[in-house]
TORKE-19438 format. One record per residue: residue number from 1; z, y, x of N, C-alpha, C in turn. Coordinates in nm, 2 decimals. Last residue first. Example, Ala and Ser with C-alpha at 12.3 -4.5 7.8 and 13.67 -1.06 7.14 Angstrom:
2
{resi:2&nc3:0.71&nc2:-0.22&nc1:1.28&cac3:0.71&cac2:-0.11&cac1:1.37&cc3:0.79&cc2:0.00&cc1:1.29} $
{resi:1&nc3:0.78&nc2:-0.57&nc1:1.32&cac3:0.78&cac2:-0.45&cac1:1.23&cc3:0.78&cc2:-0.33&cc1:1.32} $
This chain:
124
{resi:124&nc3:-5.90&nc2:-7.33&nc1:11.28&cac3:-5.95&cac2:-7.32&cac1:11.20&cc3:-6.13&cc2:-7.37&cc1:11.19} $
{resi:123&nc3:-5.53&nc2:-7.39&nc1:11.43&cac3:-5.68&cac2:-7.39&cac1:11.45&cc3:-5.79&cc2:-7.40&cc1:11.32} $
{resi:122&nc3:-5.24&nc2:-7.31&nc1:11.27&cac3:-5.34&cac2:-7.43&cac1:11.27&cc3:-5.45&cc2:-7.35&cc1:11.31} $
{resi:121&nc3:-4.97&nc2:-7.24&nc1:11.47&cac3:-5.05&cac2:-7.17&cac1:11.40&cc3:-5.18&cc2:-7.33&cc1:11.38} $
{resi:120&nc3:-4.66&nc2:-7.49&nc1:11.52&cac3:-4.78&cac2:-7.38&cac1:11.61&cc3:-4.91&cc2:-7.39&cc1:11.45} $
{resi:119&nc3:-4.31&nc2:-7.49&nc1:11.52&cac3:-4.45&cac2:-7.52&cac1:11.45&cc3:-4.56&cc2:-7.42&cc1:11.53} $
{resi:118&nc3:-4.06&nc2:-7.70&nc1:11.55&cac3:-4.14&cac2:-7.63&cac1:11.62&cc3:-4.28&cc2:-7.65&cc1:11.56} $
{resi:117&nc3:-3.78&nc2:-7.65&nc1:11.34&cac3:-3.88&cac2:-7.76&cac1:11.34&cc3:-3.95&cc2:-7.63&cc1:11.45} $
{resi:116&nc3:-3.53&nc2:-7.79&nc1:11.12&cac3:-3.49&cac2:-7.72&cac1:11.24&cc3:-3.65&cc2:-7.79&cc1:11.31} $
{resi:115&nc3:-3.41&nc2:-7.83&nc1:10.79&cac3:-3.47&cac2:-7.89&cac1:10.91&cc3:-3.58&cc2:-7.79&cc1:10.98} $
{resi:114&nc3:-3.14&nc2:-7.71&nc1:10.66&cac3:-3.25&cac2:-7.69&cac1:10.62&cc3:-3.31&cc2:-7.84&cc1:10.77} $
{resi:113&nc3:-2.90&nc2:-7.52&nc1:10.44&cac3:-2.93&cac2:-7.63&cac1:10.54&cc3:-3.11&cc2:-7.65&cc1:10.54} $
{resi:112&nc3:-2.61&nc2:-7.28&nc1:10.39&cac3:-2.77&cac2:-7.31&cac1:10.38&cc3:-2.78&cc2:-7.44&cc1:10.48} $
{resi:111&nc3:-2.35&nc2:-7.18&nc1:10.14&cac3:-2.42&cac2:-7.29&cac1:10.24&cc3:-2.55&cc2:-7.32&cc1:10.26} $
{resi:110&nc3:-2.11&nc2:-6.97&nc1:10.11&cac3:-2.21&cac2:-7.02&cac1:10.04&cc3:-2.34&cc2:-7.08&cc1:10.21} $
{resi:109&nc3:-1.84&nc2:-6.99&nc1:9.89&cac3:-1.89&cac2:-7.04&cac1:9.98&cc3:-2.00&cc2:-7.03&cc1:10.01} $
{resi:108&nc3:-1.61&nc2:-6.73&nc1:9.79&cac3:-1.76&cac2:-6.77&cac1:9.76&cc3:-1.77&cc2:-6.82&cc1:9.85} $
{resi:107&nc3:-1.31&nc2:-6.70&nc1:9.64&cac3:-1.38&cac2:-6.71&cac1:9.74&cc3:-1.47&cc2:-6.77&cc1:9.73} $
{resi:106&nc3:-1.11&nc2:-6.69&nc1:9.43&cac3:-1.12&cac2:-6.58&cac1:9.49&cc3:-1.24&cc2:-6.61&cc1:9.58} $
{resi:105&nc3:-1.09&nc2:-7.01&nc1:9.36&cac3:-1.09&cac2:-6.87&cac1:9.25&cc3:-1.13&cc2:-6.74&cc1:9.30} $
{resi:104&nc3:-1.07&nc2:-7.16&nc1:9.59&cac3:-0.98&cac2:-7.07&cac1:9.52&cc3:-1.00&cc2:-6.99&cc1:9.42} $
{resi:103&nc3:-1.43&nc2:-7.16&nc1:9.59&cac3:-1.32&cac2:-7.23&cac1:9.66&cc3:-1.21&cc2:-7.10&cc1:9.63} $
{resi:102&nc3:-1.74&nc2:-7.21&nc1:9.48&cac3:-1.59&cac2:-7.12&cac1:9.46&cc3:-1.46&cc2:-7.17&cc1:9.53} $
{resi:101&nc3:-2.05&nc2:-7.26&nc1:9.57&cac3:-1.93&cac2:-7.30&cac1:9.55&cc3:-1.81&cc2:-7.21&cc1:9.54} $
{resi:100&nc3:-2.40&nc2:-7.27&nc1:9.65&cac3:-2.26&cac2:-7.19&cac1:9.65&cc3:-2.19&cc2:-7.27&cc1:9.59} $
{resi:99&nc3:-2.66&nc2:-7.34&nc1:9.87&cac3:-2.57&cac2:-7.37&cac1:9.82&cc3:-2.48&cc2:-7.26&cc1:9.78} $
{resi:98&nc3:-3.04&nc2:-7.34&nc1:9.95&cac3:-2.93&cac2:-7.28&cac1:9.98&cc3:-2.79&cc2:-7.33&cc1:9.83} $
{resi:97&nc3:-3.22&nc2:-7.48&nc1:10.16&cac3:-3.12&cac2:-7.53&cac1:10.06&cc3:-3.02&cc2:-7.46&cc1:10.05} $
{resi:96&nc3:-3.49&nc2:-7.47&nc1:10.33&cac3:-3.44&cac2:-7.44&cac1:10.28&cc3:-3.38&cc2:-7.48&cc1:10.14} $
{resi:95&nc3:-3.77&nc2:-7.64&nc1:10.43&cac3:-3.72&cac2:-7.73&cac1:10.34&cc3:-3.57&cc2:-7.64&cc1:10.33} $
{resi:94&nc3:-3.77&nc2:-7.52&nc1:10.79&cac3:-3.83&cac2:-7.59&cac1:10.64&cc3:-3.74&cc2:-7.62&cc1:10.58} $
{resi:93&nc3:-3.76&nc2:-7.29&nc1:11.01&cac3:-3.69&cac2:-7.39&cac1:10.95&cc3:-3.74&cc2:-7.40&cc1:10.83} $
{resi:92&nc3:-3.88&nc2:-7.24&nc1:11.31&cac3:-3.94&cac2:-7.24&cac1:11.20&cc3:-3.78&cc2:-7.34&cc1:11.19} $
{resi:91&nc3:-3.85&nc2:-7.29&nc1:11.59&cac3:-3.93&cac2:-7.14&cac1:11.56&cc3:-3.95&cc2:-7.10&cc1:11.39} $
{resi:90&nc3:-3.65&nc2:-7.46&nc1:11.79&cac3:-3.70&cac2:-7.41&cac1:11.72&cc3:-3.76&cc2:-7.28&cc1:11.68} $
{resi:89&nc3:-3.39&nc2:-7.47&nc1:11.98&cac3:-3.53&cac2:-7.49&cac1:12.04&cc3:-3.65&cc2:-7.45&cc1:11.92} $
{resi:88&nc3:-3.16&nc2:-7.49&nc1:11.90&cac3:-3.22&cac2:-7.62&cac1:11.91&cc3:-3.29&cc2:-7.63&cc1:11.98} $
{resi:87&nc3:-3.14&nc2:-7.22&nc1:11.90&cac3:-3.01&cac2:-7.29&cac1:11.94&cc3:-3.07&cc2:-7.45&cc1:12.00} $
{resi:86&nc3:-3.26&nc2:-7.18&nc1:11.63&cac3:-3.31&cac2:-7.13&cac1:11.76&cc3:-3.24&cc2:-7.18&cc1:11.91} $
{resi:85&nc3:-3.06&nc2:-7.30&nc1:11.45&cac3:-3.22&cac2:-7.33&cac1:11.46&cc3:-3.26&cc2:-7.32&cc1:11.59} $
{resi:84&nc3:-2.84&nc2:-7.14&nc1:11.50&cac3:-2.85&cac2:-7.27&cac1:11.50&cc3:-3.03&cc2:-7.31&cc1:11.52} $
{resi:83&nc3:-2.99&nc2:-6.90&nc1:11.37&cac3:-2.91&cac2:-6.88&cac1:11.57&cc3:-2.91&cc2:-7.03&cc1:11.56} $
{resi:82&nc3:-3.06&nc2:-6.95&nc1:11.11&cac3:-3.14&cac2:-6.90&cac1:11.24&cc3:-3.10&cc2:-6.94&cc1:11.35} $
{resi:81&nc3:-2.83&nc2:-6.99&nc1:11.00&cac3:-2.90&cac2:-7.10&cac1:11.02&cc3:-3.02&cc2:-7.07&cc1:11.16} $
{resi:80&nc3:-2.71&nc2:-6.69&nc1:11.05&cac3:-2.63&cac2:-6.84&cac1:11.06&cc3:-2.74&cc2:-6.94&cc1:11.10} $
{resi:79&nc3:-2.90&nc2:-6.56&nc1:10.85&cac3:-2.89&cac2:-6.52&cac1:11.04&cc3:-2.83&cc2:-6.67&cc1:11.08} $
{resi:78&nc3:-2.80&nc2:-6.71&nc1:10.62&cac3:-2.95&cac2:-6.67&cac1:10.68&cc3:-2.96&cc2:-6.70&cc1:10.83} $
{resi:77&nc3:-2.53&nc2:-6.61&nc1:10.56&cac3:-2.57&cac2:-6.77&cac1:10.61&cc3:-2.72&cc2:-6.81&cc1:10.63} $
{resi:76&nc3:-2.64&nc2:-6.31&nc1:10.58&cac3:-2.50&cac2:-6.38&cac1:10.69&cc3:-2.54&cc2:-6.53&cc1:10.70} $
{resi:75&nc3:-2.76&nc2:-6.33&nc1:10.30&cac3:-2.82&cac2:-6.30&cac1:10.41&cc3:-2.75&cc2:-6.34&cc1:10.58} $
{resi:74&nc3:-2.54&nc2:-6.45&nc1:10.19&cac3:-2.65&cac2:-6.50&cac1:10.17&cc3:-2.72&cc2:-6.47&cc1:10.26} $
{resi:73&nc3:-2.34&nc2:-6.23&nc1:10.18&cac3:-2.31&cac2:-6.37&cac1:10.19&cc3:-2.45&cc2:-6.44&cc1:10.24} $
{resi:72&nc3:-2.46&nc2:-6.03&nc1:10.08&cac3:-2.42&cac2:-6.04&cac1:10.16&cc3:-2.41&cc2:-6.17&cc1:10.25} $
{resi:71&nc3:-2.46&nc2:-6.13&nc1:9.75&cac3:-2.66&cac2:-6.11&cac1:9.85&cc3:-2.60&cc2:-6.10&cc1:10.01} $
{resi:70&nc3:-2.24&nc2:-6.16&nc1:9.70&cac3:-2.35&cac2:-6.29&cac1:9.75&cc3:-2.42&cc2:-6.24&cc1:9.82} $
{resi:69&nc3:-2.18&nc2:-5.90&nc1:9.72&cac3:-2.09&cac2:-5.99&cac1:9.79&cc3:-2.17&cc2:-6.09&cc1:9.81} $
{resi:68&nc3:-2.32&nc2:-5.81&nc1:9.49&cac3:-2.38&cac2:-5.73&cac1:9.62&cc3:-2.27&cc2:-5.83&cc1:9.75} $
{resi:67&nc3:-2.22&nc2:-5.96&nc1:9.29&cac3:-2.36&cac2:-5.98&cac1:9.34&cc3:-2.36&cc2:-5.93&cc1:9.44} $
{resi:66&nc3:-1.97&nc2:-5.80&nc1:9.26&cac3:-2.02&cac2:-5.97&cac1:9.28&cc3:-2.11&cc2:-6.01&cc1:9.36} $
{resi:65&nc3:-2.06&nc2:-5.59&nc1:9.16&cac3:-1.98&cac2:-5.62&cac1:9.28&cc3:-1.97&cc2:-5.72&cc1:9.34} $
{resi:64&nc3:-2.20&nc2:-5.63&nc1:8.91&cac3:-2.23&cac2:-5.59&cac1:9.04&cc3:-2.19&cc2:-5.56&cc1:9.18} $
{resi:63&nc3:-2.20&nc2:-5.84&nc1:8.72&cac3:-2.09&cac2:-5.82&cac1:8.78&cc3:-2.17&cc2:-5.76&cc1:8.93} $
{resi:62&nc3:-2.39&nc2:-5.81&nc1:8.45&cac3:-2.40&cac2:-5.86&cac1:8.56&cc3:-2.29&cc2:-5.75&cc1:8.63} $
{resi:61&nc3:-2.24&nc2:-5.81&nc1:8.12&cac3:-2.35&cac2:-5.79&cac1:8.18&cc3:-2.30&cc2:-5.83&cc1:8.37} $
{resi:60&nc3:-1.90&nc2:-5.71&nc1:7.95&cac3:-2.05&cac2:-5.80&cac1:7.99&cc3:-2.17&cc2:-5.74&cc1:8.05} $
{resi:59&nc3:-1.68&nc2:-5.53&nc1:7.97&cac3:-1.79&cac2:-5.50&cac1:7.92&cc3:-1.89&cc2:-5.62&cc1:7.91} $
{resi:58&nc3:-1.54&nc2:-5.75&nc1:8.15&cac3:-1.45&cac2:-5.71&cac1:8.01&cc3:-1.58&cc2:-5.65&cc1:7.92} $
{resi:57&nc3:-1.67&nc2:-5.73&nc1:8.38&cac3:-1.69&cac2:-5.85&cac1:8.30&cc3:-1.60&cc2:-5.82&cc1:8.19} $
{resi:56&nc3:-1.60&nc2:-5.50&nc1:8.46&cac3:-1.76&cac2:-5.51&cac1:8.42&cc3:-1.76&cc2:-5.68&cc1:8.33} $
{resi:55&nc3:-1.34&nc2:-5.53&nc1:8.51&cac3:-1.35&cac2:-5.45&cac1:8.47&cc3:-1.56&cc2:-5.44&cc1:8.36} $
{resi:54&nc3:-1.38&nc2:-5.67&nc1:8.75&cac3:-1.31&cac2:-5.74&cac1:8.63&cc3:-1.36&cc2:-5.64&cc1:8.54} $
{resi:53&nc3:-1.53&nc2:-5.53&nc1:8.94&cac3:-1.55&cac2:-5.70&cac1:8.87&cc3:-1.48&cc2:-5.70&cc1:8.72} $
{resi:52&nc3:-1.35&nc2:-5.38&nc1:9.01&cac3:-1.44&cac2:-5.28&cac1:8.90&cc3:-1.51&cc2:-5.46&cc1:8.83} $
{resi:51&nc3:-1.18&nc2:-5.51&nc1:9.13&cac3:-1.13&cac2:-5.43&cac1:8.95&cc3:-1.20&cc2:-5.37&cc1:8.92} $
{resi:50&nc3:-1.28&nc2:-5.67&nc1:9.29&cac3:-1.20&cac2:-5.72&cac1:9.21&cc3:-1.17&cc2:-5.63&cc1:9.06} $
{resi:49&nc3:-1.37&nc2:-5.41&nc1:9.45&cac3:-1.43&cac2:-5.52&cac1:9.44&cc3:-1.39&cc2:-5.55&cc1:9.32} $
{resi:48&nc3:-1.07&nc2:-5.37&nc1:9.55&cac3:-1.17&cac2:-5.26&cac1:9.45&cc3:-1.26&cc2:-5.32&cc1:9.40} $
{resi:47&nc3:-0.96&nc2:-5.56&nc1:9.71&cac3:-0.93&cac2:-5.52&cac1:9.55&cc3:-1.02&cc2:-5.49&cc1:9.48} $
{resi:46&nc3:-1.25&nc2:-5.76&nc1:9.84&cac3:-1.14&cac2:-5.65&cac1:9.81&cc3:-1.08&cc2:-5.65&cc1:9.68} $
{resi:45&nc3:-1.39&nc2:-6.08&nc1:9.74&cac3:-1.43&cac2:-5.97&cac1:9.74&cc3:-1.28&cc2:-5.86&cc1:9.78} $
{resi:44&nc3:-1.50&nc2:-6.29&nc1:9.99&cac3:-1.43&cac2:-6.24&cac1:9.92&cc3:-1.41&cc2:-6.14&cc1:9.88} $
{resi:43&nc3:-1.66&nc2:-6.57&nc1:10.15&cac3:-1.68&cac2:-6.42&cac1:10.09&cc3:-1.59&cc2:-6.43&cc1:10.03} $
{resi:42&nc3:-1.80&nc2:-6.75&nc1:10.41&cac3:-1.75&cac2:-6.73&cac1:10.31&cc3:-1.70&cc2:-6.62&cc1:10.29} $
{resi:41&nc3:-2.13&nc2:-6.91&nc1:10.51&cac3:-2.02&cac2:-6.83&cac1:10.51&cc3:-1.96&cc2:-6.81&cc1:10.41} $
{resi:40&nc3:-2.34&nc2:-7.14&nc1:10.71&cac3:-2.24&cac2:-7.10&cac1:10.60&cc3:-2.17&cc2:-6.97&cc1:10.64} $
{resi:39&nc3:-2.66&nc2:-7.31&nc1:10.81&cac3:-2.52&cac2:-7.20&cac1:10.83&cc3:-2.47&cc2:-7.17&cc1:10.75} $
{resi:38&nc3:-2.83&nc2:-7.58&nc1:10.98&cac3:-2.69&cac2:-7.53&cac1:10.87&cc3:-2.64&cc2:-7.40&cc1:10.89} $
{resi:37&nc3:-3.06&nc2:-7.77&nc1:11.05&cac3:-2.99&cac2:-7.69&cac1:11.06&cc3:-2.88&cc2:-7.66&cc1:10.95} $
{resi:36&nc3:-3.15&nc2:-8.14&nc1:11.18&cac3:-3.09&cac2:-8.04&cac1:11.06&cc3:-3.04&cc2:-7.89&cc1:11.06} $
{resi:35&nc3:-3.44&nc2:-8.16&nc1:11.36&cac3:-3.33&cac2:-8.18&cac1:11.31&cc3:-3.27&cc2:-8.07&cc1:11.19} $
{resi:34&nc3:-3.64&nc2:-8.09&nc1:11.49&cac3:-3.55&cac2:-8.12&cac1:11.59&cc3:-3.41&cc2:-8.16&cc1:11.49} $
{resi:33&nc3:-3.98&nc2:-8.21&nc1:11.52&cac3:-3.87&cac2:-8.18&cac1:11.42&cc3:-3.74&cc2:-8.22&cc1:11.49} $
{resi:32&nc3:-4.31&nc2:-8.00&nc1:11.65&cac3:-4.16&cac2:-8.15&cac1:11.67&cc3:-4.05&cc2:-8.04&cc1:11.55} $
{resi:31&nc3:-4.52&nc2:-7.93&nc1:11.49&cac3:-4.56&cac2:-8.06&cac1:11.62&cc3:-4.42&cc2:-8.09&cc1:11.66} $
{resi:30&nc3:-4.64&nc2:-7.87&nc1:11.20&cac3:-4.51&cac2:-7.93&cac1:11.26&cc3:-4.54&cc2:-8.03&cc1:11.35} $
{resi:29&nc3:-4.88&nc2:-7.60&nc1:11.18&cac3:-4.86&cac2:-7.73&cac1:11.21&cc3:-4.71&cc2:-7.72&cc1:11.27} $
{resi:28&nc3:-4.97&nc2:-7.32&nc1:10.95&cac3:-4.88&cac2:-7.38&cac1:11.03&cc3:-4.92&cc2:-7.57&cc1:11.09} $
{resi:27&nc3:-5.07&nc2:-7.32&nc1:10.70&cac3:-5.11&cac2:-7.21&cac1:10.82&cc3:-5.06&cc2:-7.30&cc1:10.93} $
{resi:26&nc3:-4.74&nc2:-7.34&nc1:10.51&cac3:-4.91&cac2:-7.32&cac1:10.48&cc3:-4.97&cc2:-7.25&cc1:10.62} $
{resi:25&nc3:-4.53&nc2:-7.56&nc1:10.57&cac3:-4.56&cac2:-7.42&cac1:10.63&cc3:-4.72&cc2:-7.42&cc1:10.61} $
{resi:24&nc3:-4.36&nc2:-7.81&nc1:10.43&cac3:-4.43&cac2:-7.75&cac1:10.47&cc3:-4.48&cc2:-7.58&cc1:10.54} $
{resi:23&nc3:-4.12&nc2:-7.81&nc1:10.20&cac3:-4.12&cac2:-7.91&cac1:10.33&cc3:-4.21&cc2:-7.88&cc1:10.44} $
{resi:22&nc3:-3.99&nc2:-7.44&nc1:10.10&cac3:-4.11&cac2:-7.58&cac1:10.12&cc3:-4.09&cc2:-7.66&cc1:10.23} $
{resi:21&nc3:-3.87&nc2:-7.20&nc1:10.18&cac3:-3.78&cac2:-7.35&cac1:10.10&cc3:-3.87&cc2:-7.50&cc1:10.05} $
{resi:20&nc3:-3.89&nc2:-7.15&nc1:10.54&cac3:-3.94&cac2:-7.15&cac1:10.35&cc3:-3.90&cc2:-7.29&cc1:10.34} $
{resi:19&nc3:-3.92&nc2:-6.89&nc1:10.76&cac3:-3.83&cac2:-6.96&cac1:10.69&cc3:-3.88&cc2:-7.03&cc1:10.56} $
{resi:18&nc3:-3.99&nc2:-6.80&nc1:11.08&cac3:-4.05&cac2:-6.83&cac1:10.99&cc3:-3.92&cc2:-6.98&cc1:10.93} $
{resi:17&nc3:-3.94&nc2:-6.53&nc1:11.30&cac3:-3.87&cac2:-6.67&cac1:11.30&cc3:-3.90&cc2:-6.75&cc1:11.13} $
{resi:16&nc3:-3.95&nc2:-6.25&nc1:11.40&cac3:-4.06&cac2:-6.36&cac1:11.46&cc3:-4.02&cc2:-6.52&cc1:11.43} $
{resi:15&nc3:-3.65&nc2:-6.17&nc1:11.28&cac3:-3.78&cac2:-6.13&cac1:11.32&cc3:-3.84&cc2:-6.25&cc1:11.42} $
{resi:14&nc3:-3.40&nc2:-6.25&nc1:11.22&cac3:-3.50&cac2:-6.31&cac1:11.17&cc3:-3.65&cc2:-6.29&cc1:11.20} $
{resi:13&nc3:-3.20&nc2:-6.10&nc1:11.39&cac3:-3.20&cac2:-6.24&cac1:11.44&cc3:-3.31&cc2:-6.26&cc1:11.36} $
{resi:12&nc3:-3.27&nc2:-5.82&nc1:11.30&cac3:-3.34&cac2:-5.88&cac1:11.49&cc3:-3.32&cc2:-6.00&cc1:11.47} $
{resi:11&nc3:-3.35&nc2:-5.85&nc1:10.95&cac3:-3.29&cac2:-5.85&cac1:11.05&cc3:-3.32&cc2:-5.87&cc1:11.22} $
{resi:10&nc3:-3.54&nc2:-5.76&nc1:10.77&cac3:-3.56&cac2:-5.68&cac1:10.92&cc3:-3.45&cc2:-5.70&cc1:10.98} $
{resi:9&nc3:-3.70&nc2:-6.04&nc1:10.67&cac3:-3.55&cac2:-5.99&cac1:10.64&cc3:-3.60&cc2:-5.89&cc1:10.78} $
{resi:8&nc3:-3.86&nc2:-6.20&nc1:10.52&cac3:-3.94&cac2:-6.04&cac1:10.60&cc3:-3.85&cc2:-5.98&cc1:10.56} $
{resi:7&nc3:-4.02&nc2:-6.50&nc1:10.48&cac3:-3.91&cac2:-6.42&cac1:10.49&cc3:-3.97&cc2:-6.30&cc1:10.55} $
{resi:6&nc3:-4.23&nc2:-6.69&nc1:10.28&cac3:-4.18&cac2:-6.65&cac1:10.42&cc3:-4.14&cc2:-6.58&cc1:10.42} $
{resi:5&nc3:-4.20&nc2:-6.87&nc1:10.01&cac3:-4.29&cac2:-6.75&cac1:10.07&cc3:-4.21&cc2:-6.74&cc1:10.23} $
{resi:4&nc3:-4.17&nc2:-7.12&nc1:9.84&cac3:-4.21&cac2:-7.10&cac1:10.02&cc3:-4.28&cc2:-6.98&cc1:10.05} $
{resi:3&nc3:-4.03&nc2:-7.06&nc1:9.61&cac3:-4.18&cac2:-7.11&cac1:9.63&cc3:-4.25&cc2:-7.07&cc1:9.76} $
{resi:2&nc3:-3.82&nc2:-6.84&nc1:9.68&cac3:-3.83&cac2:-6.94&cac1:9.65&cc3:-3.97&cc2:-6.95&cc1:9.66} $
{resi:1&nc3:-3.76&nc2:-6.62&nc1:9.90&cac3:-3.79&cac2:-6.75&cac1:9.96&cc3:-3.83&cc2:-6.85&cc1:9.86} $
């Protein structure tokens, strides 16, 4: 999503539902802005999780347990903003923000917000 590409998650909640971290939609017209969307979630990893983590960060290099917990995380606060979006009346959410944070040492926050918008295709 960075540099407003459009999404082509095969989740059912994202199909036919246009996302980008641009104020705009190339193609597109914003004929109503219904507001803020949001969805979060929060992550933890298991033990096992935890000890091959730890275990990979005693070697260095990228904590692949970790990561496969965000990209989780990430996609969940995806679907999240969608149902909210669609909730509104929307078809499109602009201006994507996605957030993380650690809460406890153990737990990944991680927070999307965006504005919640009906857009129709531009005539040419």
């Amino acid at each position: 999503m960075k540099g407003g590409s459009v999404n082509n998650v095969a989740s059912p909640a994202l199909r036919d539902f246009l996302t980008v971290t641009t104020p705009t939609l190339p193609g597109f017209k914003i004929v109503k802005i219904l507001g803020v969307a949001h969805g979060m979630t929060a992550r933890t990893r298991g033990l096992g999780g935890k000890i091959i983590g730890g275990l990979q960060n005693i070697l260095g290099g990228e904590v692949s347990a970790f990561t496969f917990e965000i990209e989780k995380a990430k996609d969940e606060a995806l679907e999240r903003i969608v149902t909210d979006a669609k909730r509104m009346g929307a078809n499109a959410v602009i201006g994507l923000d996605f957030e993380t944070t650690e809460v406890f040492e153990t737990v990944v926050l991680v927070s999307l917000t965006g504005t919640a918008v009906v857009v129709e295709k531009e005539v040419k």
